[in-house]
Every structure is written in structure tokens, then in C-alpha cells.
Backbone bond lengths (Angstrom), bond angles and torsions (degrees), N, CA, C in turn:
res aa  C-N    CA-C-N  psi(-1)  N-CA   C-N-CA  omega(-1)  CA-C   N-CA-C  phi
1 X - - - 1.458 - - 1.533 109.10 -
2 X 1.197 117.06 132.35 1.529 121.06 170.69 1.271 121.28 -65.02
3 X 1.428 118.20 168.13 1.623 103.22 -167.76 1.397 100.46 -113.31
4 X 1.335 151.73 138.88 1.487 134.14 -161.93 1.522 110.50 -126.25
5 X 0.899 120.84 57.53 1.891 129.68 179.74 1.695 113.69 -9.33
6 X 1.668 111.37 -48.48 1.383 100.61 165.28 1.781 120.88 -55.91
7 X 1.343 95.67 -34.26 1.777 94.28 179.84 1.698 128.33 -65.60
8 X 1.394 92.12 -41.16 1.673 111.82 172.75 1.894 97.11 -73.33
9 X 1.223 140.50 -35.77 1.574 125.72 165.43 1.073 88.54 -61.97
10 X 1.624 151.40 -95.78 1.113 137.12 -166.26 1.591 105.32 1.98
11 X 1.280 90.42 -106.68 1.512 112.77 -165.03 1.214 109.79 -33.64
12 X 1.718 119.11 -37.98 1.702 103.63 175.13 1.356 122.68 -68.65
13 X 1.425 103.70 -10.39 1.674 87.44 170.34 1.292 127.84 -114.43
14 X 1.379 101.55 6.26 1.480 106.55 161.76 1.411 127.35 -61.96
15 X 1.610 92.20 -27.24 1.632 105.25 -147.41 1.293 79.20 -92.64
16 X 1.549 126.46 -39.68 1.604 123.23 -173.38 1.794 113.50 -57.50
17 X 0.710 92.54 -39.77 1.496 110.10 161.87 1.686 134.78 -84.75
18 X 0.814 99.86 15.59 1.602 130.06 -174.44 1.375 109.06 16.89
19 X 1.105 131.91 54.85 1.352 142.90 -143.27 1.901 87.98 -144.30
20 X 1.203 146.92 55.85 1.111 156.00 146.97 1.356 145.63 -66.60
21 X 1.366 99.22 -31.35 1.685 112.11 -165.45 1.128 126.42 44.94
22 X 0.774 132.01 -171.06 1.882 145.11 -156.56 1.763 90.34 -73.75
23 X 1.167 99.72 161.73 1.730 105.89 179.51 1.804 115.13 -56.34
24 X 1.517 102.79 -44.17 1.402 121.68 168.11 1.627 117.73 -49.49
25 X 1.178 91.23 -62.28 1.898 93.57 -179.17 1.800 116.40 -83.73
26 X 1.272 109.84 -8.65 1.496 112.66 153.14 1.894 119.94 -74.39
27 X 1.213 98.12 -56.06 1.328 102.60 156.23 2.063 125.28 -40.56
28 X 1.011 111.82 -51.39 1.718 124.40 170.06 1.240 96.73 -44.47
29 X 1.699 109.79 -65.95 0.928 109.28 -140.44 1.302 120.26 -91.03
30 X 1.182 112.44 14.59 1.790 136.27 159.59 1.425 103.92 -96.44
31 X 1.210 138.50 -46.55 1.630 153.76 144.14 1.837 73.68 111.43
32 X 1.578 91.98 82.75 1.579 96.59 165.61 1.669 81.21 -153.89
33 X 1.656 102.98 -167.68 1.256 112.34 -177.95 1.470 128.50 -100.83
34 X 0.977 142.65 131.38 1.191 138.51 166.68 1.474 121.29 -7.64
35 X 1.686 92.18 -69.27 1.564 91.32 174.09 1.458 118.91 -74.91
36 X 1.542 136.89 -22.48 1.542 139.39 144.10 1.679 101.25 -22.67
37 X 1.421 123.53 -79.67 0.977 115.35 -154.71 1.499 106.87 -63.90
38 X 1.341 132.48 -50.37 1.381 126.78 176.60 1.767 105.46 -42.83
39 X 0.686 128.04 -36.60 1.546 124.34 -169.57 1.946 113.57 -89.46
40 X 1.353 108.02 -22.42 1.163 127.43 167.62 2.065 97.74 -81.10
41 X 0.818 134.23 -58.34 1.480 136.72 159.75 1.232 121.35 -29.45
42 X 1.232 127.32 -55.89 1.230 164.86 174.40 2.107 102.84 -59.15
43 X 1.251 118.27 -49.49 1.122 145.31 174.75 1.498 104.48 -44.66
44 X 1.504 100.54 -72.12 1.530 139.74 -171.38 1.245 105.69 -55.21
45 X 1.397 117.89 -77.15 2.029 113.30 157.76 1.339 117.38 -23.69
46 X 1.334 116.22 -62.00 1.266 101.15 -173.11 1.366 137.36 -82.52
47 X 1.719 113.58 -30.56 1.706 119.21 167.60 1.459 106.44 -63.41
48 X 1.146 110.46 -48.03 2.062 122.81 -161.62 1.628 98.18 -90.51
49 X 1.398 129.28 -5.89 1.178 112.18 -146.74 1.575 134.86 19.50
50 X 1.030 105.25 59.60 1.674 121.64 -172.21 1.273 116.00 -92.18
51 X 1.587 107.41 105.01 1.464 115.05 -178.04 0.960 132.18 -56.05
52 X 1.343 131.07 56.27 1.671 145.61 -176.40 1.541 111.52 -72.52
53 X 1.438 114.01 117.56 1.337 127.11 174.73 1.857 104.21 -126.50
54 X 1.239 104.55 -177.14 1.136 110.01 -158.69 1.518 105.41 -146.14
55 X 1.003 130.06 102.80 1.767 146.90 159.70 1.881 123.57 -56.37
56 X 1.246 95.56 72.41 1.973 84.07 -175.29 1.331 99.21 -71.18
57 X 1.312 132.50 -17.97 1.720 100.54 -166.29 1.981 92.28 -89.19
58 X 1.123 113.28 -19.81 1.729 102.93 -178.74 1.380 100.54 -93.03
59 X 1.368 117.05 -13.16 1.711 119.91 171.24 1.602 101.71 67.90
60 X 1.394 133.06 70.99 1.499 145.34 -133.32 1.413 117.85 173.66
61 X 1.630 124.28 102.64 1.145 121.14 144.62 1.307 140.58 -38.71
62 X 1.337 161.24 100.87 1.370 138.89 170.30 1.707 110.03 -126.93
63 X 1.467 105.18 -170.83 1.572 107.09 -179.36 1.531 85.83 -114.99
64 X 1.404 97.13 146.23 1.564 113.84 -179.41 1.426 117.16 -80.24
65 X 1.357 106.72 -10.10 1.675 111.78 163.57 1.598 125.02 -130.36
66 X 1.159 132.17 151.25 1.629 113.86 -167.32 1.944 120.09 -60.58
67 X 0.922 117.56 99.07 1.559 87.41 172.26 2.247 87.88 -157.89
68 X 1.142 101.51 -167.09 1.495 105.63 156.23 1.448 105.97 -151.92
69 X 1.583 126.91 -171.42 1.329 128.64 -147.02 1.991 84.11 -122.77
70 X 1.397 102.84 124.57 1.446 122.68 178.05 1.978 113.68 -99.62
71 X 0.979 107.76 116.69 1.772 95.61 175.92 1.605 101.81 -130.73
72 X 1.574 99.84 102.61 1.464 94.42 -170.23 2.137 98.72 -126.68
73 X 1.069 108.61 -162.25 1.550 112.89 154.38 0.985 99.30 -146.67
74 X 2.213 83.83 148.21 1.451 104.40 -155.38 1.338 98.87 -121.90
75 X 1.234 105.50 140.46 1.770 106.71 -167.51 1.503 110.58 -79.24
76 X 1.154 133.88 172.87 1.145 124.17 -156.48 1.850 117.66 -169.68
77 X 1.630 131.39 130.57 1.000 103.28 -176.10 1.814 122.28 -56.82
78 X 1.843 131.03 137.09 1.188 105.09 175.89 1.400 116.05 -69.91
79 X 1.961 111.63 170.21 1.608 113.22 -161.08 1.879 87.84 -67.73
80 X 1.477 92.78 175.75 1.668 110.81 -175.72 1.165 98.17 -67.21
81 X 1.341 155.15 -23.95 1.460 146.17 -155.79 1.370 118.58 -100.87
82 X 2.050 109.27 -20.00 1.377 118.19 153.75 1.499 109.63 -69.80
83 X 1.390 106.96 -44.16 1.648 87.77 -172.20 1.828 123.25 -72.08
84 X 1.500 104.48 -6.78 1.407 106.36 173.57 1.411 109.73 -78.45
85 X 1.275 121.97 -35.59 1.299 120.17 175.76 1.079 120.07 -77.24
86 X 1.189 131.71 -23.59 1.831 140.81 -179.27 1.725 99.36 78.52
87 X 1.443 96.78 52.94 1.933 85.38 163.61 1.785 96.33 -117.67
């Protein structure tokens, strides 16, 4: 399965917002699959380690600690062998 970065923003801010619904109507409401999203969830735990738990009596995704999932690039000194060459 491919990994889809717009889908995981999705989902992180749903979940940040705990505004998810039931696994079913989170699923709709991405218009993916049930089992997509469990495996996209599943994804998320493990690259981001993202504390995703699950609320049946509020019927609600959230992360069990405050934060959300960032995918940016990070600038960086270049290695010593660019800077000898001047690229």
C-alpha cells in the first residue's frame, strides 16, 4: 500500500480535533476503506510513533499525548566534501 501524506494530514487533524467518528464514518469520510484506514493508522504508530487511541463511548480517535505529526525538510549543515568542492 502506498503511503499518502495528504491522507495522514487529514487524519492528523481530525484526530487533533477529535472530531473522527466511528471507524466506519471516518473511513467514508476520507472515501477510503475501513480496512485502508486501519492500516494507514497502523502506518502512523509506527513511522511517527503517534499515540493514537481510540474512545468508543465518545466514538473518537485521539493521540494519548498532546502533539500532532509534522513532515517538513530540515535544512542542514552540507557533508564536508560539498563544502570542499563548492557545490
Amino acid at each position: 500500500m502506498k503511503f499518502d501524506l495528504n491522507r495522514v494530514a487529514a487524519i492528523d487533524f481530525l484526530i487533533r480535533h477529535e472530531s473522527t467518528g466511528s471507524p466506519v464514518s471516518f473511513a467514508r469520510r476520507l472515501n477510503i476503506s475501513k480496512r485502508t484506514l486501519h492500516m494507514t493508522l497502523a502506518q502512523m504508530k509506527e513511522m511517527f510513533k503517534a499515540p493514537i487511541e481510540y474512545d468508543r463511548q465518545r466514538l473518537t480517535y485521539y493521540y494519548a499525548e498532546h502533539g500532532h505529526i509534522s513532515i517538513l525538510f530540515q535544512k542542514s549543515k552540507p557533508p564536508l566534501n560539498r563544502q570542499l568542492f563548492g557545490r
